[in-house]
Structure formats: structure tokens, C-alpha cells
N, C-alpha and C positions, 0 to 999 in steps of 0.2 A: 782763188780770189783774183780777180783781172788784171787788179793793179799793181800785183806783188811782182816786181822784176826780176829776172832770173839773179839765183844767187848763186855763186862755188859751193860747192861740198866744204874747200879746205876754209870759205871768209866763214863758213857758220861752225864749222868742227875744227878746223886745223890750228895752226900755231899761235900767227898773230891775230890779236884781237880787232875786229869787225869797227871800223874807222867810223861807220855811219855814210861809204860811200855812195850808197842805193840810196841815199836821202836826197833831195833836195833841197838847196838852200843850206847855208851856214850859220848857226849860233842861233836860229830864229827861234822864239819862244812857242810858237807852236801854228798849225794853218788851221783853216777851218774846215773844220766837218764837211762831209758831203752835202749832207742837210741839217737844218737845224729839227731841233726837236718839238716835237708835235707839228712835225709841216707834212703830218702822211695824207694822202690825197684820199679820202676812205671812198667816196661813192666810183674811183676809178678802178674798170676792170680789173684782176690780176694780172701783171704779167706774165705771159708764159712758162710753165717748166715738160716738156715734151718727155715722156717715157719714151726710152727707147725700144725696138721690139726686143723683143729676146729669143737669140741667136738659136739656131739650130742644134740640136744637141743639149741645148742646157734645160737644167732643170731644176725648181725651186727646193733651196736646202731650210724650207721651212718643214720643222717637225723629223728631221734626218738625225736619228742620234749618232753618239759617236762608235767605233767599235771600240772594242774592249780593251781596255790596256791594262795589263798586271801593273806593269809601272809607266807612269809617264816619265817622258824622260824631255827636261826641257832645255832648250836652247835661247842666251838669253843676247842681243844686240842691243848695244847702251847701256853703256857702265857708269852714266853719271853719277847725281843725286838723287835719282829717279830707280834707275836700272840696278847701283850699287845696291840702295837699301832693298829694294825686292830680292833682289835674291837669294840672301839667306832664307825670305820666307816660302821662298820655292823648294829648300831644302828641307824646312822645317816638316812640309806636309807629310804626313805618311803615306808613303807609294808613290813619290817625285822623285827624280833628280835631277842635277842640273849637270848635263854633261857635257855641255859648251859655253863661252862668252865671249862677247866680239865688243872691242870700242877702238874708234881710226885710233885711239891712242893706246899702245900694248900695256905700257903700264897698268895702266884701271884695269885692265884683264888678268893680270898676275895677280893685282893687290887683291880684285874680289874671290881668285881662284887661292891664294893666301888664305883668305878669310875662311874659307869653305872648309879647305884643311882642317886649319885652327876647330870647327866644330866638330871632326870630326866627320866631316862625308869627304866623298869620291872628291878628287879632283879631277875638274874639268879641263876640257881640251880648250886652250886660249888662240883666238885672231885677234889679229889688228896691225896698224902700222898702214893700213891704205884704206881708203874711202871704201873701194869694194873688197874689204876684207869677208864683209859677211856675208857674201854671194860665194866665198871658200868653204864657210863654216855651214852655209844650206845645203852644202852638197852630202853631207854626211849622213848616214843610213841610220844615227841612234837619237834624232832628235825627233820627238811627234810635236809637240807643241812650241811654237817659237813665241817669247815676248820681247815687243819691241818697244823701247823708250829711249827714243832719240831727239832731238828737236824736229818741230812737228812737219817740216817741210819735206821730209826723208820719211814718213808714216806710207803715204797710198807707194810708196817704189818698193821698200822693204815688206809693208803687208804682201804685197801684188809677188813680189818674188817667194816668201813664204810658202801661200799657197802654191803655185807653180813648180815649186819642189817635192810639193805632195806633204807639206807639214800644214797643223792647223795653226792658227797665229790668233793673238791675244795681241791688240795694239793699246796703247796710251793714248788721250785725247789728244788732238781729234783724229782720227783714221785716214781722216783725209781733208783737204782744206779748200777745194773745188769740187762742183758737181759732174762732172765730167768722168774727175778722180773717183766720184762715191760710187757711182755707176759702176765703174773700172770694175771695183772690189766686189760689187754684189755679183755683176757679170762672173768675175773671174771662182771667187767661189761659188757658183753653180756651175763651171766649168769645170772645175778641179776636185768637185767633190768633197771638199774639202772647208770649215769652219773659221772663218774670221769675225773676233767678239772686241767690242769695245773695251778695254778695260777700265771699265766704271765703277769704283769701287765705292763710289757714293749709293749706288743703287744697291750694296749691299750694308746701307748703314742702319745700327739696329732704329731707330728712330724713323728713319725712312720704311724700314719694313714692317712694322710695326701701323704706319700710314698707311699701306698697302693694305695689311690685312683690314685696318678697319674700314676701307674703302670698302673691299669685295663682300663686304660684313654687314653695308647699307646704314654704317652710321651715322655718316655725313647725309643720308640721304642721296637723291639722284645726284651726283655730282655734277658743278658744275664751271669751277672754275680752278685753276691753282696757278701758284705764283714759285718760282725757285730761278735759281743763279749764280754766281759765284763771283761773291763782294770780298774781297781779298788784298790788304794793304800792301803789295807787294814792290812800294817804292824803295825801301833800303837795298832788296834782294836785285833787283834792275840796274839800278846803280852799282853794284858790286862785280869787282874784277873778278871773283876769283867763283861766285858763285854759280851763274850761267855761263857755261863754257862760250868765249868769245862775246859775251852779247845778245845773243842769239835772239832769245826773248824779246829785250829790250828794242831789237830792232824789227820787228815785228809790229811793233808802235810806229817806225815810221815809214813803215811799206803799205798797210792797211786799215781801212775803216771798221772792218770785220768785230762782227763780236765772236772774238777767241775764243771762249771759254765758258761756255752757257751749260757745259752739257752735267754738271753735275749736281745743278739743279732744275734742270729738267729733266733729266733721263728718271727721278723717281715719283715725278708728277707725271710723264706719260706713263709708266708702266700702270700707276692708279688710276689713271684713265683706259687702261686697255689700247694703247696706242699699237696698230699692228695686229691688235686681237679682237677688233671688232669695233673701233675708233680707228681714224689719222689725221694725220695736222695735216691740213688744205691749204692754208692760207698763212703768211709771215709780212708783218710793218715792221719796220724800223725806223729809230730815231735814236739820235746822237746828242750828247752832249759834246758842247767846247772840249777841245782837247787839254786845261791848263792844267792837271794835277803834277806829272810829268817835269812839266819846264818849270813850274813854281820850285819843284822840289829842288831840282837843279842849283835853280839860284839860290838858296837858300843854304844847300850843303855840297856842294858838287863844287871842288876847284878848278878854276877857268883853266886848268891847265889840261884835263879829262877831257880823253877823245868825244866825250858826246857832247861836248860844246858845239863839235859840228853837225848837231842832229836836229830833225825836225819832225818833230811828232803830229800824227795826222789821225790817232787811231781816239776816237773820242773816250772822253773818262768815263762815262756812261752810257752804254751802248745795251737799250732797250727791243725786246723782240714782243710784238703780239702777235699769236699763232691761234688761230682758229680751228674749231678741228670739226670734222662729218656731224658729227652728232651733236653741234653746238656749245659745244665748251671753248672756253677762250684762256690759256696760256701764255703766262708773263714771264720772261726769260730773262735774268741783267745780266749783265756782267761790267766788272770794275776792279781795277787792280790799281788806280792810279792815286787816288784818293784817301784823306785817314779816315779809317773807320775800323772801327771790330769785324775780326772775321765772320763771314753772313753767309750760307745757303739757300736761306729765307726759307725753302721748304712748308710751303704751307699751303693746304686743300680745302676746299669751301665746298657744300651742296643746300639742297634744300633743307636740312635737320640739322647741320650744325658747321663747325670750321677748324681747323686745327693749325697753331702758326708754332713753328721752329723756333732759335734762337732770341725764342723772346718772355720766356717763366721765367721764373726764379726758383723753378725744382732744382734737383739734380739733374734731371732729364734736360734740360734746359726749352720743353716744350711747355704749351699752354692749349686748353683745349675749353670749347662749349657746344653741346651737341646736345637737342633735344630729344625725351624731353627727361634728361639728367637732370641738365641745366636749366636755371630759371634767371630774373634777376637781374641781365645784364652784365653777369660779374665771370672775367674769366675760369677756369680751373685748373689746378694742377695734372700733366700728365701722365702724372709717375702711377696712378692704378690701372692708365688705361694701356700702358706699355706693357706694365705687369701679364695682364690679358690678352693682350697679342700682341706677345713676344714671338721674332720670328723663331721656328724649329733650328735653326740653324745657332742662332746666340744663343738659344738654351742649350745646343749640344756643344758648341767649341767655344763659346765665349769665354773662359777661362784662358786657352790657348791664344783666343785672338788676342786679346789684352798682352803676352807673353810674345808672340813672336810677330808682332805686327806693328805699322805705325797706324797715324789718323784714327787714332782709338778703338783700333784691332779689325776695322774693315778692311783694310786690306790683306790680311791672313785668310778671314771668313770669305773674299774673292777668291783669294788663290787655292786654300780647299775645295770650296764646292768646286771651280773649273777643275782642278784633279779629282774628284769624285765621279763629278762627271765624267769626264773620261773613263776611271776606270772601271765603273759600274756600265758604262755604256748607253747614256742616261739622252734624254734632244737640251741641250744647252739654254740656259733661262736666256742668254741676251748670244741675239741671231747676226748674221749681218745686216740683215734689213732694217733690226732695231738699231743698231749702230749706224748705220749710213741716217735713218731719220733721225736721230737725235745729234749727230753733226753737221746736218744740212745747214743750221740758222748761218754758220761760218759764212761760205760764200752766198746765201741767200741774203742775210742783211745787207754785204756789201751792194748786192745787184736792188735792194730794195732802198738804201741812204743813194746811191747811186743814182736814182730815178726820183728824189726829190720824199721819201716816205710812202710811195706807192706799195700797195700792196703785190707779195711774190706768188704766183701758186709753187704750192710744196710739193715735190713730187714724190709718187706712192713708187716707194722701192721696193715693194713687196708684189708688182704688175697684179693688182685686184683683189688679192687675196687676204687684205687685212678685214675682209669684212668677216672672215670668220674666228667665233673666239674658240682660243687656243690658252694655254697655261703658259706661264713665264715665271718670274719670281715668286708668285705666289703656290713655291713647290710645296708637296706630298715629302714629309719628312721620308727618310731613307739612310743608308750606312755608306760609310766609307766602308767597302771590301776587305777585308784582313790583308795584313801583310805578312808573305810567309816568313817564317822564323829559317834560320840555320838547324835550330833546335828546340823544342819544345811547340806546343800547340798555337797555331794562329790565334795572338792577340789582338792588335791592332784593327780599331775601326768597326767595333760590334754596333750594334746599332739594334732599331725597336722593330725593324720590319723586315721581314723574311724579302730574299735577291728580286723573287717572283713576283715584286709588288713595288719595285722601282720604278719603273715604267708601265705605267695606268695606259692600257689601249683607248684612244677615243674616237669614233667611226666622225666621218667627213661630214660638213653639211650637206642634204637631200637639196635641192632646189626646191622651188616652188610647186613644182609638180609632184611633192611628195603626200600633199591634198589631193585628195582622187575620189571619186564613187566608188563604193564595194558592194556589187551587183548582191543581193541575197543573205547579205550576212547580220548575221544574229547580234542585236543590240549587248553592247557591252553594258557587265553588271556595273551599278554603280556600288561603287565601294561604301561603305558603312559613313566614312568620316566625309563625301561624296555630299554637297544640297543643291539642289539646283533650284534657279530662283528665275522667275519671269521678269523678262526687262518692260518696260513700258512701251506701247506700240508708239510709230512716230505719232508728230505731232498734226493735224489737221483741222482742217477748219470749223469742221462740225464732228467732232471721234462720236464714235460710237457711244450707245451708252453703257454696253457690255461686252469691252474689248474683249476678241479671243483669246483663252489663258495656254500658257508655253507648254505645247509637249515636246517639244524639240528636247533632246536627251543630249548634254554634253558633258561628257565624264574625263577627267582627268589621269594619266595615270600614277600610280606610283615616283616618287622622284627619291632617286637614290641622294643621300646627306651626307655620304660618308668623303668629305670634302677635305682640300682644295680640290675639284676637279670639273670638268664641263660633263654633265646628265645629258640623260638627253628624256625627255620626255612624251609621252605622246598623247594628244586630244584626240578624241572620239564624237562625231557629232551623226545624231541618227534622227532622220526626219520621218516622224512620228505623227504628222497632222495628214488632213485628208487631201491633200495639192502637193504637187511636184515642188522642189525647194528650187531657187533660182539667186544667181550671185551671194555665194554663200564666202563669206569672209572670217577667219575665223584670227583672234589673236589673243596671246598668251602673257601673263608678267607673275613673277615670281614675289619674294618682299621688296620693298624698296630700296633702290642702288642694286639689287641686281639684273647683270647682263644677260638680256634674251635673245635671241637667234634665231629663227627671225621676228620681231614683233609682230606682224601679219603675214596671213597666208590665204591665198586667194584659189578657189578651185574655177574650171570653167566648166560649162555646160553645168547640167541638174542633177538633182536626186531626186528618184522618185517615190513614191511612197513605201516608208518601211527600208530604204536604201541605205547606207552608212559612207562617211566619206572622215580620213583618219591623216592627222597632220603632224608633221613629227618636229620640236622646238630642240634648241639645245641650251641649256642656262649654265652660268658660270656657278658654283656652290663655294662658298668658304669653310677654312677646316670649321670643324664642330666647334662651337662655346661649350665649357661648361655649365653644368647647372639645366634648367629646364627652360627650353625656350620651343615656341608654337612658331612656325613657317605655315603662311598661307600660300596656296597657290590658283590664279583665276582662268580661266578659257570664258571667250564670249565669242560664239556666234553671231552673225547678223548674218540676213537673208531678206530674201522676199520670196511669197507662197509659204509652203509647209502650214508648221499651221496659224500663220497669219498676224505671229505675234511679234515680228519684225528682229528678234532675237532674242537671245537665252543663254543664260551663263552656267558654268560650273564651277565650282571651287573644291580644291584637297588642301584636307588639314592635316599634315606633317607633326610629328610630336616626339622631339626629343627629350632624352631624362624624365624626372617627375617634380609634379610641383612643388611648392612652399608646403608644409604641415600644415601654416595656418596663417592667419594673417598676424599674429605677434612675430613671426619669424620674419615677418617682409619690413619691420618696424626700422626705420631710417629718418626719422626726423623727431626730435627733441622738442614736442607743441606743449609743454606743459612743464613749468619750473614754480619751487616755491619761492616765494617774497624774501627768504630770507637769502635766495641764491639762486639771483638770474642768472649769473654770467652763463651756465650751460644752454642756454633756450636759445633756436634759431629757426621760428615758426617759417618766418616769414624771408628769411634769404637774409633781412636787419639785425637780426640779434634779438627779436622781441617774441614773445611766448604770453599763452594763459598763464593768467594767476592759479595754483593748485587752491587757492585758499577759495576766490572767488567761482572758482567751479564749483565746491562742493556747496556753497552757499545756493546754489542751486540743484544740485544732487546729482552732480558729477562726480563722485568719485572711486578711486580705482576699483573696479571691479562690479561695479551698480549697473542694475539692468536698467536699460530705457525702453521702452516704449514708443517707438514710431511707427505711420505708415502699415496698421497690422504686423508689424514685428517684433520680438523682445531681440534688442540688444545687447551686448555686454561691453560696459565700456573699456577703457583696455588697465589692462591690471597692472599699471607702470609706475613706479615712484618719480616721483616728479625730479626733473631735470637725466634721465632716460629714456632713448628713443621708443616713443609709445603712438605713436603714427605712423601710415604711408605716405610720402611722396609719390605718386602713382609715376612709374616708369616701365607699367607693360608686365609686372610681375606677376606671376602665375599663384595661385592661392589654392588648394585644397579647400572644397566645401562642400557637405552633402545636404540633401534635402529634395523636398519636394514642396513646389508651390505655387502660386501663382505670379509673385513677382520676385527681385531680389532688391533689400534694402539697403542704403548705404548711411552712414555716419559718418558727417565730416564737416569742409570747410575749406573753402577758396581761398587763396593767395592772388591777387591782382584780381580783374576784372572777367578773364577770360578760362575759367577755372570749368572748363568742361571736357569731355571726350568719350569715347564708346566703350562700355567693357562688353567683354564675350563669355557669353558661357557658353561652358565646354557638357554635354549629358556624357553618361554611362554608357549610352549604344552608340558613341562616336560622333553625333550630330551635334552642332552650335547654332546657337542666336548670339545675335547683340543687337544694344540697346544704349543708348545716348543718354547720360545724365552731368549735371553739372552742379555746381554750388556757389552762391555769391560772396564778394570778397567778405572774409571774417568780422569786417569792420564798415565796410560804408554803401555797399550795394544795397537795392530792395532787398527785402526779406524773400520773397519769391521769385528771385530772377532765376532764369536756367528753368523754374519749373521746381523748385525747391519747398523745403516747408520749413518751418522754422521749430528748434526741438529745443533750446536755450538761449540764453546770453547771461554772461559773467561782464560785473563791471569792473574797465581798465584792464590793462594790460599787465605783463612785466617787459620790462625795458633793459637793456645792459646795464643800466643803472642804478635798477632796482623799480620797485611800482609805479607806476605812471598811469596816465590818461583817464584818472575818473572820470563818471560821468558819460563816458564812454561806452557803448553796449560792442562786448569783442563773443561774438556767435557758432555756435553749433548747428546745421541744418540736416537734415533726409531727403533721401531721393531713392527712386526706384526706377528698374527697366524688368518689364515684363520678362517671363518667362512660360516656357510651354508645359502646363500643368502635368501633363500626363509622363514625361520624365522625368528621372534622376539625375541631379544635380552633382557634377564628379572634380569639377574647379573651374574656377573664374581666373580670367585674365584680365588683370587692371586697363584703366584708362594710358595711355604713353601720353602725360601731362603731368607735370610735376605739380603745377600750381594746385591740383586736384589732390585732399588733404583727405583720406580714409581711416577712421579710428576703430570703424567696427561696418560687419556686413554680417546679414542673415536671413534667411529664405522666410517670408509670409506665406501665410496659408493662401 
């Protein structure tokens, strides 16, 4: 950071406590900000961030696993309150030790090598007593892994000597607090071969991982924005003599504008973005608030007699980052320590299908979530099922242990194991240095952006090009910690669900573009069974045709392996089948929604000629399997011009994991039907309000009665009132056989908009769908959507019991065609909640 003046080693580590001489000015309540907030300049260029080349000799340690360590053996610099408490849990791990510890002050070295004892492990070898004690202690031949938790000004000297020594190093936020500094690091380990990792232990928090997976899982939809940072009342602790050695912290507030401390809620919003694996942050604003939290506090409880009466805080209470990234998503970053408020990560992800915010439910979880189409309503939701679901592999296997020998609610245990797992399974590290240098950049990037009045910074890609490819990170392939051997009896320690051979998943490089080629002579690939390929419409012209040429263009899909976390890799197939040479043939690929493709298009040059095949190879991100039955589509569309004239052609593969529902009573999730004597169960409508059971059967509704619609006999559903005896339609897979010409539906809308596609699935692997809807239960046309109308019961029930005579509350049918001539093997609902399904069945 430009503005931080040099400081001693012994004013931030040593004896006497830190006067607030690097300040300027005396007793002052506080200066102002660089810039005020919201003064960012938006429509001016970024400023500069220049990659440097990279050096001769070096080479990217993306994707470099580690070798093998029977035991890690760790070395640890910083024995504060930071460094102290870690260490035991470095002991704790199975297949660690800790067999050094360095603090300038010897004490803390004996006391936490005391401790060690006390549990019963090795005692370690202790330095200290001089600022370069721990440049004694990296010389020694029994340390692989060094963590460093020092005050942050001593992070890029001690990482940088680390590696340099030929150890890997695990630093405390931030790694570095200049870009010059981040460089250093990334430079240096590609230099040294050697692994330098953030330690962000927020990025292993279950909550956060748990976000991750339902990211890569497309439940949010395409993502597109999130928000995290670290809201932290940490005015008592600032003010306290004895807490931060000398001050250290506290004066940090009045060296710098910098947002200190962003990273541990962004580091689990990039990883959900793919930052580095096929996303990066481009762009950083900053703005600042007034610096008063600080000097208020001061006056209020700090006696005029305390050295920081001579201090003058310059670092704003609110220091705001907007980060723009490649692929258009925008990242909110705060940070704030000065201020009272409850501790805040904010943690919270947004896309097109739904949003999920942190510290802000009333679960245990302390999340809230809504994500269509679960959700309906407007009304948030508890998190606690959707954590349950993806839970990461890692809190199901240690979380027990983490809760036991960890703080911060056992995340930092579940860090320290996986990095020793890693290690000694010999595993590529989930967080790189590249990940680490970009998620501590906003440090001196905000300052260079408040600096320049809120101008925007360019971010610079510490990975020199290569985050366009996706790669795996936290969202690991469960795996074992390695047994530990015994002295005696058979290796217990560390069993686990997956055979050694299958820790590290090989994943081949991206092809370029050229990987689209002509294949002079080669034989059309079969299309697979579950394979339809569908004619797109030719462009548009002023006078078309009357009988546009129909698609023989052949583009087939192949196979995509599910057996996830991991990157597939895919290949399209496009075989030009009309009577004209094919010209500018473009071909592009997308998987379900929210997931990551590689590349979205791919372009060949020159032609096919007739009968010719040209074959493009994608790579998609896949998440671990869901339980249960879920349908994965997958699309390839050609466009061209020539061939045969039809201006493009698609292909789709349908994926099919597990098996369906038995039947649609088993997909039964919402409670449309209560009797008079006892609403309070009924929550048709998202209100609390349901059919009367009484008022149904006055029209001959009741449980189990065949209807009659649209050529079909129904069965209404056989539920006693006030039990879930309807769908919510959320995409759910149904068992149904039959044959016939259409498929009908029984049901009833919720709000306005109560429509969507269901697909049916035949017996020889092929699908249709078909678009039907139904109008709201109560106040829409009777034939909106295309609907027909099958009853009305009058009035409702209400929380309160019967209500709204007079009222007509509706039953409707609808149908979507189907292809006579197959068998019918199961349906996949509408994903629209409002969409109210009480019965389905095949017409002749």
C-alpha cells in the first residue's frame, strides 16, 4: 500500500508498545478519507495493472500436486493469538507434526511447545529472541510445510523466504499487502516449485461450501452476482493493550485507506464463480466511508491518558470494493471493523433462479434461501434442507473432529486437515497461489482506486492467461486421509470411501479452437437412442420460402460422464448431410443451467464438403451426483451456411440418473385440500388457505373419484384432507405408462403466471415436451393458458376456518401432445411451483 511508511520489526513485534509515531498529527478525531463515497468516476477508463512477463525458467504451479508426504511435518512463525491457537490443531491432524515454532519473543515458543507436550505429541524445536529468528528455524531439513501468522506487514518476506528454503507455506490474511509484493510470491513460487496457499479458512466454511456446491449444481441459476466481507466489531480488541501485540493492528488504521480484510468473504464468492477456473475479477471501485468509528470509540471509553490519544485514523469505517469479473458478474466486498454491529460475512450469492443470503435466518444454519421454482410467494426459506443436501464431503467426514479441535466453528481444523491430506495423499491444492494473490489484491487495489478519487482499477490476472480454463478447486472428489502407521497393530487412521487410485482424477488440457477440424471421409456418427435432433428455423428474409429446406445436418452429442465433482469433457459431432459444401460452421455447446462450459463456441475455418464430418471437443464443470432421480440435458447447435440450406440444427442428450417417482402420490408436497373442521394444516396457496374437502365433494371431488377430462379418466388423489395430496411442480420425475395421443393434467394455479413445459420421457429413449399452464384457482378466465375448466367448489378454507362464499375456488385440465406411436415410461414436471398437479393420465 503506497502510503504505509516504513515501520521496524521491533515498533510492530518488540517490547514497547507502538506510540502512533507513523501517524500524523496529534489527538485528532480522525482525517478524511481519500475519497468520499460513491464519488467512483464509472464511465473513466481503468487504471492500469501491467502483468509482468514471466521470467525465464518459471513455470505455472497451476494444477502441480504435492509430492507425497507420509507425515507432514510443520513449522510454525507466530505464536500469537493467531499462531498460538493453530497449533494445537496442526497436532491434532493425523499424519502432522509440528516440529518447530518461531515468535521474536521466546517465551510464546516454550509456552506453545509446553502445550504440545501437555497433549502429549513431540516437542518441538523453539526460536526467537530476534526478528530474524525464523530465517534459523527455515533452515532446517524437517519442516515441509511452514504457517505463518504474523502481523500482516512481515506475510510477502516470511512467505518469500519459505518458499526459498524449499518449504511449502500456508500464510494468514493477507499474503501480501502490495502488488508488487503478490507478484513477488506468485513469481517466486513458480520459481521454487514450491506451494504458497492463503489460509482462508472461511473458504472452508460448512455454509460457504455448501454455496459452492449448490452453485456448481445450477441452483441459483446462471450466477450472477454475490456480495461477502468481513463486518467485525473489533473496537474493544484495538483498543486493548495486551491483545494485539504492540498495537500492531490498531495502527494500521492510521497508515492506510486500504480495505484490510475483504478476503473472507470473498474468497467463497469467487471460488462460486469459478474465479481463476474460467471467470476473473477485471475490474475494482472503491469508496470509503468517514473514518469516525475509531475516534468516537476513543472518546467515549479510552482514557486521555492512552498512547492513542496521539493517533489519527485515516482508514475509513466502511471500505467498499465493486469488482467486475470476464464473464459479467459484479462482486461486493466490505470490510469494517470500526463500527457496532453483529459479526457479518454477509456471504450471499444471487443468479437467475434464485439467491441465498448468510447471517440473516433464523435457522440454526443461520442462512435463508429462495430459489426457483421451490420457491414461490415472495417469502424467504429456511436453509437447514438445503445444507442437509449439499453438505460438503469433507463436514460429513471430520465434522465431528472439527467442532473438537478447532475454533471458528471447526473451520479451521477442516483447513488444516484437508492441507495435510493433501499433502500426503499427494493431492493439486484446492487454493493456489494465484487464488491467493487474487483474492488479496482488493488490499492495495482499493487504496490505488480511493487514491484516484473512486476510479475504477484494472485487476491483474495472476494466473498470465490461464484462468480461462476450468479446473477443480474446492469443489473436491471426496477422498481419504492415508492411514497412519501404527508401531503396532494394523493401519487405522484415515480410512476413507475411495480407493488411493482415485484421488486425483486426470483431466486432459483445453484443445484450442482448432480442435473443430474437417474429417475428410468419415463415417457419420450413430446417434444414440436418447440423441433428437430438431431443425432450427432458417434466418429470417424478406420473402422465405414457402417450403423452407428441412435439417439433415446430423449433430450428435456424445456421452457425458456424471460421475462428478469433476470437468468432462465432451464431444460434438457435426456431419453435413445436405447437397452443398457447409461454409462458416459455428458450433456451440451448454449443459443445465449454471453450468460451466469451455468453450461456449467454437468456430472451424474453411468447409465441409458433402458427406464430410468436422468434431469439436467442449469441457463442462459436472457437480457431485444429487440423490434421487434427476434428468441432465445437454444441447450442440450448429449454424452454417450451405449444406443443406437450413441455416442450423441442433442436437440434444439426455442423461438420466437414478429412477423416477413410482407415481405421482409419492411427489405429493403441498396440502390443497383441508376440512372445515381443521384448516390450520392447508397451505395451497403459499397463505395458509386450501379447498374446502366439504365443498369438493359437493361437486364430486372426492378422494379417490374418477374424472373425466380432455378424453381421459382421472383419479383424483386418494388423500384425507389436511395431507399432502398435490404437486407443487418442481421438475419432479413421475413414473407413467401408456400410450396415446396426448397427456392430461389436473390441477390449478397459484398467482397468475402458473405455467411451464413438462417432458415426456418414451421407452426407446426419445422425449417431447409440451407447454401447458392453468389459471389462478380463484380469479383468472376460466381458459387462460389454454386450460379447460373440470369444477369449482364454493369458498375457500382460510387459517381461520371457512371463508369467502360466494366465491368460485377452481379445478382446471390441460394437455400437451404426445407421439402416438410410443410408450410412455415417465414424465418430468413443469420447474414452476405455482403449477398445482393433482392427477395426470394418458388419453387415447
Amino acid at each position: 500500500m503506497p502510503e504505509l511508511p516504513p515501520v521496524s520489526r521491533r515498533l510492530v513485534l518488540g517490547g514497547a508498545l507502538a506510540t502512533g509515531a507513523a501517524a500524523a498529527g496529534v489527538g485528532a478525531a480522525h482525517a478524511a478519507p481519500a475519497s468520499a463515497a460513491g464519488a467512483a468516476a464509472g464511465g473513466d477508463a481503468p487504471l492500469p495493472a501491467p502483468t509482468p512477463p514471466r521470467r525465464r525458467g518459471q513455470r505455472s504451479m497451476i494444477d502441480v500436486p504435492f509430492d507425497v508426504h507420509q507425515t507432514v511435518r510443520v513449522g510454525i512463525i507466530g505464536l500469537g493469538n493467531r499462531g498460538s491457537g493453530m497449533a494445537e490443531g496442526w497436532a491434532a491432524v493425523p499424519g502432522c507434526r509440528v516440529t518447530a515454532v518461531c515468535d521474536i519473543r521466546a517465551n510464546r515458543a516454550a509456552s506453545v511447545a509446553n502445550r504440545l507436550v501437555a497433549l502429549g505429541k513431540p516437542r518441538p524445536a523453539e526460536y526467537g529472541g530476534s526478528a530474524d529468528a525464523y530465517a534459523q528455524m527455515l533452515k532446517r531439513d524437517d519442516i515441509d510445510l511452514v504457517y505463518i501468522a504474523t502481523p500482516w506487514e512481515f506475510h510477502h518476506r516470511q512467505g518469500k523466504a519459505a518458499l526459498e528454503a524449499g518449504k511449502h507455506a500456508i500464510v494468514e490474511l493477507p499474503v501480501a499487502t502490495e502488488l508488487d509484493e503478490l507478484w513477488d510470491l506468485v513469481d517466486t513460487s513458480e520459481r521454487t516449485r514450491r506451494h504458497l496457499m492463503l489460509s482462508e479458512n472461511c473458504s472452508y466454511g460448512r455454509n460457504e461450501l455448501a454455496m459452492l456446491k449448490m452453485a456448481h449444481d445450477g441452483l441459483f441459476g446462471d450466477v450472477t452476482n454475490g456480495h461477502g466481507g468481513y463486518l467485525h466489531d473489533l473496537r474493544e480488541l484495538l483498543f486493548s493493550d495486551t491483545y494485539y501485540t504492540d498495537a500492531w493492528r490498531r495502527m494500521w488504521h492510521t497508515r492506510s485507506t486500504a480495505s484490510f480484510y475483504p478476503m473472507h468473504g470473498l474468497a467463497p464468492i469467487a471460488a462460486a464463480m469459478d474465479i481463476n477456473r474460467g471467470d476473473r475479477m477485471t475490474v475494482l471501485r472503491a469508496t470509503a466511508t468517514e473514518p469516525k468509528g475509531l475516534a468516537d470509540y476513543r472518546e467515549r471509553f479510552i482514557d486521555r491518558s492512552h498512547p492513542s490519544w496521539k493517533e489519527t485514523y485515516i482508514n475509513g469505517d466502511l471500505v467498499t470494493c465493486l469488482i467486475d469479473t470476464a464473464q459479467g458478474r459484479v462482486v461486493r466486498a466490505e470490510h469494517d471493523v470500526s463500527s457496532p454491529r453483529p459479526y457479518s460475512r454477509i456471504n450471499s450469492l444471487a443468479g437467475s433462479r434464485g439467491i441465498f443470503e448468510d447471517y440473516a435466518g433464523t435457522s440454526a444454519t443461520g442462512g435463508r434461501i429462495y430459489v426457483e421454482p421451490d420457491h414461490s410467494g415472495h417469502s424467504w426459506r429456511d436453509f437447514d434442507s438445503y445444507r442437509k443436501e449439499f453438505d460438503h464431503w469433507l463436514w460429513k467426514k471430520i465434522g465431528d473432529d472439527a467442532a473438537n479441535n478447532g475454533g471458528h466453528g471447526g473451520m479451521d481444523y477442516v483447513l488444516q486437515w484437508r492441507t495435510v491430506q493433501l499433502m500426503r495423499a499427494g493431492l493439486v491444492p484446492d487454493i493456489d497461489v494465484y487464488d491467493s494473490a487474487a483474492w488479496c489484491a482488493p488490499v492495495p487495489l482499493s487504496v490505488k482506486s480511493l487514491a484516484a478519487g473512486g476510479r475504477p482499477v484494472a485487476y491483474p490476472d495472476f494466473t498470465r492467461g490461464s484462468w480461462v480454463n476450468l479446473r477443480m478447486g474446492l469443489d473436491s472428489r471426496e477422498s481419504a486421509m492415508p492411514p497412519v502407521a501404527r508401531r503396532s497393530g494394523p493401519p487405522t487412521e484415515g480410512a476413507g470411501r475411495m480407493h488411493a487410485s482415485r484421488w486425483l482424477r486426470p483431466v486432459r488440457s483445453l484443445r484450442s479452437l482448432r480442435s473443430l477440424r474437417p474429417l475428410r471421409a468419415v463415417r457419420a456418427v450413430a446417434v444414440a437412442a436418447s440423441l433428437a435432433l430438431v431443425a432450427a428455423p432458417a434466418a429470417s428474409a424478406a420473402e422465405p420460402p414457402a417450403d423452407p429446406p428441412a435439417a439433415r445436418t446430423e449433430v450428435s452429442v456424445s456421452p457425458v460422464d456424471l460421475d462428478g465433482p469433476a470437468i468432462s469433457t465432451v464431444t460434438v459431432s457435426v456431419r453435413n448431410a445436405g447437397p452443398q459444401r457447409m461454409r462458416s460452421l459455428k458450433v456451440t455447446f451448454a449443459g443445465p443451467v449454471g453450468w460451466a462450459v469451455q468453450p461456449s463456441v467454437a468456430s472451424v475455418s474453411g468447409s465441409l464438403g458433402v458427406g464430410d464430418s468436422a468434431r469439436a471437443e467442449f469441457r463442462i464443470r459436472v457437480p457431485e451426483k444429487r440423490p434421487g432421480f434427476v434428468v441432465r440435458t445437454f444441447t450442440a447447435t450448429a449454424a452454417y451456411s450451405g449444406g443443406d440450406g437450413a441455416g442450423s440444427a441442433t442436437g440434444t442428450r439426455t442423461e438420466v440418473v437414478g429412477s423416477p417417482l413410482p407415481g405421482l402420490a409419492a411427489a405429493y408436497n403441498n396440502v390443497g385440500v383441508t376440512d372445515e373442521s381443521d384448516t390450520a394444516p392447508g397451505d395451497y396457496d403459499g397463505d395458509g388457505n386450501s379447498f374446502s374437502a366439504q365443498k369438493l365433494a359437493d361437486v364430486g371431488l372426492t378422494p379417490g373419484a374418477t374424472v373425466r377430462a380432455l378424453g381421459a379418466d382421472l383419479t383424483w388423489p386418494d388423500a384425507e384432507p389436511g395431507t399432502p395430496g398435490n404437486v407443487s411442480s418442481a421438475g419432479q420425475a413421475i413414473t407413467l405408462s401408456g400410450q396415446g395421443s396426448r397427456l392430461v393434467f389436473l390441477g390449478s394455479g397459484v398467482g397468475s403466471a402458473a405455467t411451464g413445459t413438462a417432458t415426456v420421457h418414451y421407452t426407446d429413449g426419445t422425449s417431447s415436451r409440451g407447454q401447458f399452464g392453468f389459471p389462478n384457482w380463484s380469479f383468472d378466465p376460466a381458459d387462460r393458458h389454454g386450460a379447460t375448466l373440470v369444477a369449482s367448489a364454493d369458498g375457500r378454507n382460510r387459517p381461520d376456518g371457512y371463508g369467502n362464499a360466494g366465491i368460485a375456488y377452481r379445478i382446471f385440465a390441460h394437455s400437451v401432445p404426445l407421439d402416438p406411436s410410443k410408450q410412455v415410461a415417465f414424465v418430468v414436471l413443469p420447474s414452476n411451483g405455482n403449477v398445482h398437479v393433482f392427477a395426470m393420465a394418458v388419453a387415447p
